[in-house]
N, C-alpha and C positions, 0 to 999 in steps of 0.2 A: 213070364218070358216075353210077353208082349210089349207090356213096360217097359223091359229094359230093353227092348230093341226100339221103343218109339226112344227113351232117351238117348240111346246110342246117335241116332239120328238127327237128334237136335244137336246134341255135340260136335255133330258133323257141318250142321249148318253154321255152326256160330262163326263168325270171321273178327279178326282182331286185327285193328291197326291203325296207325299214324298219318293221320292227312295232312302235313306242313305245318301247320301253325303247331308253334313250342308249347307243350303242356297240354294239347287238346289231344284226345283219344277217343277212336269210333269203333261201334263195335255193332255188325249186322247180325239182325235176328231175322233170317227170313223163314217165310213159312210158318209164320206166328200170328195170334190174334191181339186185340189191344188192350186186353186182361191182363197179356204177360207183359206188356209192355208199362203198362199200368205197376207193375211191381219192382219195375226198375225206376223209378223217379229219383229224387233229390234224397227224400228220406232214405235209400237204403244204404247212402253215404254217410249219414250220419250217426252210422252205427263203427265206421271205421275209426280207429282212433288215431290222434296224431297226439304231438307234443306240444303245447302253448304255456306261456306265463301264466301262472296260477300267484304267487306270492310273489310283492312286490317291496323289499324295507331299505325305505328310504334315509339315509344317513345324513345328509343335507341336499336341500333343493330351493334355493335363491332364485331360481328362474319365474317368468310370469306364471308359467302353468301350476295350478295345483297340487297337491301330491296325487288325491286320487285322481285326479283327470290324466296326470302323466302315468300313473298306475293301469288306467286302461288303455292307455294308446299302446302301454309296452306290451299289455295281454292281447291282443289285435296282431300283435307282429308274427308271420309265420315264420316257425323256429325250420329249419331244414337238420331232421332229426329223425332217423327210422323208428318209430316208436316199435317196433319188434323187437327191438334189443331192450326194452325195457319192460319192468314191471308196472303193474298200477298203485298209486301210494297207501298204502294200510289202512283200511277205512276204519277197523278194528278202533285205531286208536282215535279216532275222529270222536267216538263212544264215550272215550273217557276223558279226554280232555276239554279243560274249560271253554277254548275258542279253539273247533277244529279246524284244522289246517297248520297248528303251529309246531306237532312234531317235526324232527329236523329228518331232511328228505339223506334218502342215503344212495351210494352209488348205483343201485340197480331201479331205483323209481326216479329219480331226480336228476335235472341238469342245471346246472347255477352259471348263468351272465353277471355280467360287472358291466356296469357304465355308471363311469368316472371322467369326467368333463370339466372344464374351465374356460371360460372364454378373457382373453388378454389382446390390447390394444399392439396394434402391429408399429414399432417404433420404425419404423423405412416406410410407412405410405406419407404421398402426397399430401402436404397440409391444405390444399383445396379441393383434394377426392371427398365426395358424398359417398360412396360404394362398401357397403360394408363388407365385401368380399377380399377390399383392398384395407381398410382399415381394422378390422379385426381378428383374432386367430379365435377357431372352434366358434366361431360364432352362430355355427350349423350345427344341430346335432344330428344325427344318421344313426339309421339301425346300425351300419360300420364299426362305431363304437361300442356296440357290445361287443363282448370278449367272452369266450368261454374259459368259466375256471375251473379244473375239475375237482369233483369230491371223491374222497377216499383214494380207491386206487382206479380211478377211470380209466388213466394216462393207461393203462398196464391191460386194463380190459379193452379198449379202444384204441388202439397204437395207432390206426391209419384213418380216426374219425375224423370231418371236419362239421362240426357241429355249429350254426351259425344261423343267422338271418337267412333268409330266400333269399329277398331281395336287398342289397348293401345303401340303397340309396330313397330308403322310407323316411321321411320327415318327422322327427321328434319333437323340436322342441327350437326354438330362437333363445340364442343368449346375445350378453349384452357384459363389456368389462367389468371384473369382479363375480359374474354371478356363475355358479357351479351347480350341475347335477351329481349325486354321487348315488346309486344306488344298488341293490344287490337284490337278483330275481332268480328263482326257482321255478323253472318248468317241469310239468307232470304230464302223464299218459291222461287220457279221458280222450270224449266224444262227444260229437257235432249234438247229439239229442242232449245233454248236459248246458253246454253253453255254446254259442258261435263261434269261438273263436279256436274250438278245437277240429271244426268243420273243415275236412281236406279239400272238397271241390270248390269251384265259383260257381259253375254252374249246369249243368247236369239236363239234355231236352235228348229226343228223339225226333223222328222226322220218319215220312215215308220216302220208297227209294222213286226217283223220279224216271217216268217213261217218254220218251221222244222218240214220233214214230217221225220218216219223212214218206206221206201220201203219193208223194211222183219224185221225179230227179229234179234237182233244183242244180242249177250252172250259173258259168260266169260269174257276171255282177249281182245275179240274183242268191247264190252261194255267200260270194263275199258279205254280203246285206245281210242273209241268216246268219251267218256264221258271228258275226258284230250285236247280235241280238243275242247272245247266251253267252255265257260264262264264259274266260280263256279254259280251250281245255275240250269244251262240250261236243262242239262241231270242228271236224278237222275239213281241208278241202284237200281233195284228192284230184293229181294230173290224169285224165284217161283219155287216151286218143286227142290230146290237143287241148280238153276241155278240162275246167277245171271242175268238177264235180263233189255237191259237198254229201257231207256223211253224218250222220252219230259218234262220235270217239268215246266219251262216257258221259253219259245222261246222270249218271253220278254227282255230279260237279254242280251241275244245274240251282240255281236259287229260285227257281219258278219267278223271275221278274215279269213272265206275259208281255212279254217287249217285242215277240213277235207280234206280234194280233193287232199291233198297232202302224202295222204296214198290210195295205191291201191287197198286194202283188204276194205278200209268204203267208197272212193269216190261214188261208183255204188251203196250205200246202203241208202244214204240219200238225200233228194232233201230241196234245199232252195230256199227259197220265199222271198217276202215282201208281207201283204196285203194290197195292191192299194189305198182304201179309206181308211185306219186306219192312222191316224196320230197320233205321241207322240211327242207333245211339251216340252219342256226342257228350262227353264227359272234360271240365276244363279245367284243370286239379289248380289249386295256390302254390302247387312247387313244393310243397313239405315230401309227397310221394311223390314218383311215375304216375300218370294216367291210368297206364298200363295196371301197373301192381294195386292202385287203386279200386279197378273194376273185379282183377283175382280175389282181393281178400273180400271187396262187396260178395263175391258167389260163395266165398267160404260162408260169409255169415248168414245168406241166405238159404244156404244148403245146411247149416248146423239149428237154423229155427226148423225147416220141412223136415228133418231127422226126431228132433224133440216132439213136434205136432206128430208125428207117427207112433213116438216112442209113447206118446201119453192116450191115446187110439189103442194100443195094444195093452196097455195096460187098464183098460178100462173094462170090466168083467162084461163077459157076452151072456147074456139068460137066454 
C-alpha cells in the first residue's frame, strides 16, 4: 500500500509541457534523485520506434551521387509517419530468404515513396544568366519530391493520411540536363537501438530547476540593470509607490549566464541556486512524432521492462 501511494505521488509531481520552441518538450521531475534521472537519458528513446527508409531500388540514377550514397541520404530522411498504425516487417521470413529484406513489404508493415526526377534546360532564361535556378528546371532535388504511393488498399485504410517528409526542403541531390533520379523506397517500423536513422529525438538532456533569490529590494536603475542580466522573462519590474521595484517572475527561464556577478553594485544582491531534486527534462523530437507522444510511449516502454523485471522476480522459486 505504501508503494502505491509513493507512486501515486510521483504521478502527481510529474508536470508536462511545451516551452516555445517547435518540437521541444519539458517535462519536470521534482522531488527526484539523479538515478532516476539517469534513466531518462537519450537511450530510452531509442527504444521507440518510428518509420525510416529501409529499401532503396534504384531504376536509373544519372546523377553525380552514387546509388548507395544516394541510398543513404534517402534512409536519413525523417518520414512523418505514426508508426502505431503499423506493424513491424516479418522477421520470420528474413530466416528463409537468401538476402533478407527482399520480401515484398505489405500494407500493414510498409510504406513505398517514388522519386522520379529530371532535370531540363529552361528554354526562356537569359543567354548571359550563370544562375542555375534560372537556367535549369528540377535542377534541385528536395525531400518534396517524394510522393507517397500506396500499397494494397492503404488509400481505403488511411483515407485522411498525409504520409511525407518532415521537412519538404532536405537536399538530395544536384542535377544537371539530361540526368534523372528514378527510384522506389520502402519504409519499415524499427528502432533508434537498431540503426540511427529510426531515432525519433535530436536530442534528449535534463537540467536542474534554477533558484534566484533577491537578498534586499533592488529599484530604479539598479532593477533595470538586474533585470538586463537574465533571460526575457526571469526578472519582471514592478511599479510600487513610484518606484520601480524588481522581482523573480520565473527563475524557470533562467540559463545560469552569471552575468550578474559581473557587476559590483547586484553581485552581493542576488544568490543563485539550483533546486537539487527538481529536474526539467528537455526532449527535441525530428518531427516524425510529438515531443509530447514521444516521452508517453518512452514511460510505456519503460513501465513494460519494470513489469517483466517483476514478472521474472516472482517467477524465480523462493527456498
Amino acid at each position: 500500500m505504501a508503494a502505491k501511494r509513493g507512486t501515486d505521488e510521483m504521478r502527481d509531481r510529474v508536470v508536462l509541457g511545451e516551452f516555445g520552441v517547435r518540437n521541444v518538450h519539458t517535462t519536470d521531475f521534482p522531488g527526484n534523485y539523479p538515478g532516476y534521472e539517469d534513466a531518462w537519458d537519450r537511450r530510452r528513446f531509442e527504444e521507440v520506434p518510428t518509420m525510416a527508409v529501409e529499401k532503396v531500388f534504384v531504376y536509373n540514377n544519372t546523377s553525380i551521387v552514387q546509388d548507395e550514397i544516394l541510398a543513404h541520404r534517402l534512409g536519413l530522411i525523417p518520414i512523418r509517419a505514426d508508426p502505431r498504425l503499423f506493424e513491424y516487417r516479418n522477421q520470420e521470413a528474413h530466416a528463409i530468404l537468401p538476402f533478407p529484406g527482399d520480401e515484398e513489404g505489405t500494407e500493414i508493415d510498409t510504406l513505398q515513396f517514388q522519386l522520379k526526377i529530371k532535370c531540363s534546360r529552361n528554354p526562356q532564361a537569359a543567354k548571359e544568366s550563370s544562375d542555375p535556378n534560372e537556367l535549369y528546371f528540377n535542377h534541385k532535388v528536395y525531400s518534396k519530391h517524394m510522393i507517397w504511393v500506396p500499397l494494397g488498399n492503404q488509400t481505403d485504410l488511411f483515407p485522411d493520411a498525409d504520409f511525407r517528409p518532415v521537412h519538404d526542403d532536405i537536399l538530395i541531390a544536384l542535377l544537371r540536363p539530361g540526368q534523372e533520379i528514378d527510384v522506389l523506397m520502402h519504409c519499415v517500423k524499427g528502432i533508434g537501438k537498431d540503426h540511427a536513422k529510426f531515432s525519433p529525438v535530436a536530442t534528449a538532456s535534463y537540467r536542474l530547476l534554477p533558484d534566484i533569490t533577491l537578498l534586499q529590494p533592488i529599484e530604479d536603475e539598479a532593477a533595470e540593470m538586474l533585470q538586463k542580466c537574465f533571460s526575457p522573462g526571469v526578472i519582471e519590474i514592478q511599479n510600487i509607490k513610484g518606484k520601480k521595484v524588481a522581482r523573480v517572475a520565473n527563475a524557470r527561464l533562467d540559463t545560469f549566464s552569471r552575468e550578474v556577478f559581473r557587476h559590483e553594485g547586484l553581485k552581493n544582491l542576488v544568490r543563485l541556486a539550483r533546486v537539487r531534486n527538481h529536474y526539467i527534462f528537455s526532449v527535441e523530437s525530428t518531427g516524425i512524432l510529438p515531443p509530447d507522444v514521444l516521452v508517453s510511449e518512452a514511460i510505456k516502454i519503460l513501465m513494460g521492462k519494470c513489469q517483466r523485471f517483476l514478472n521474472e522476480l516472482d517467477s524465480v522459486p523462493m527456498e
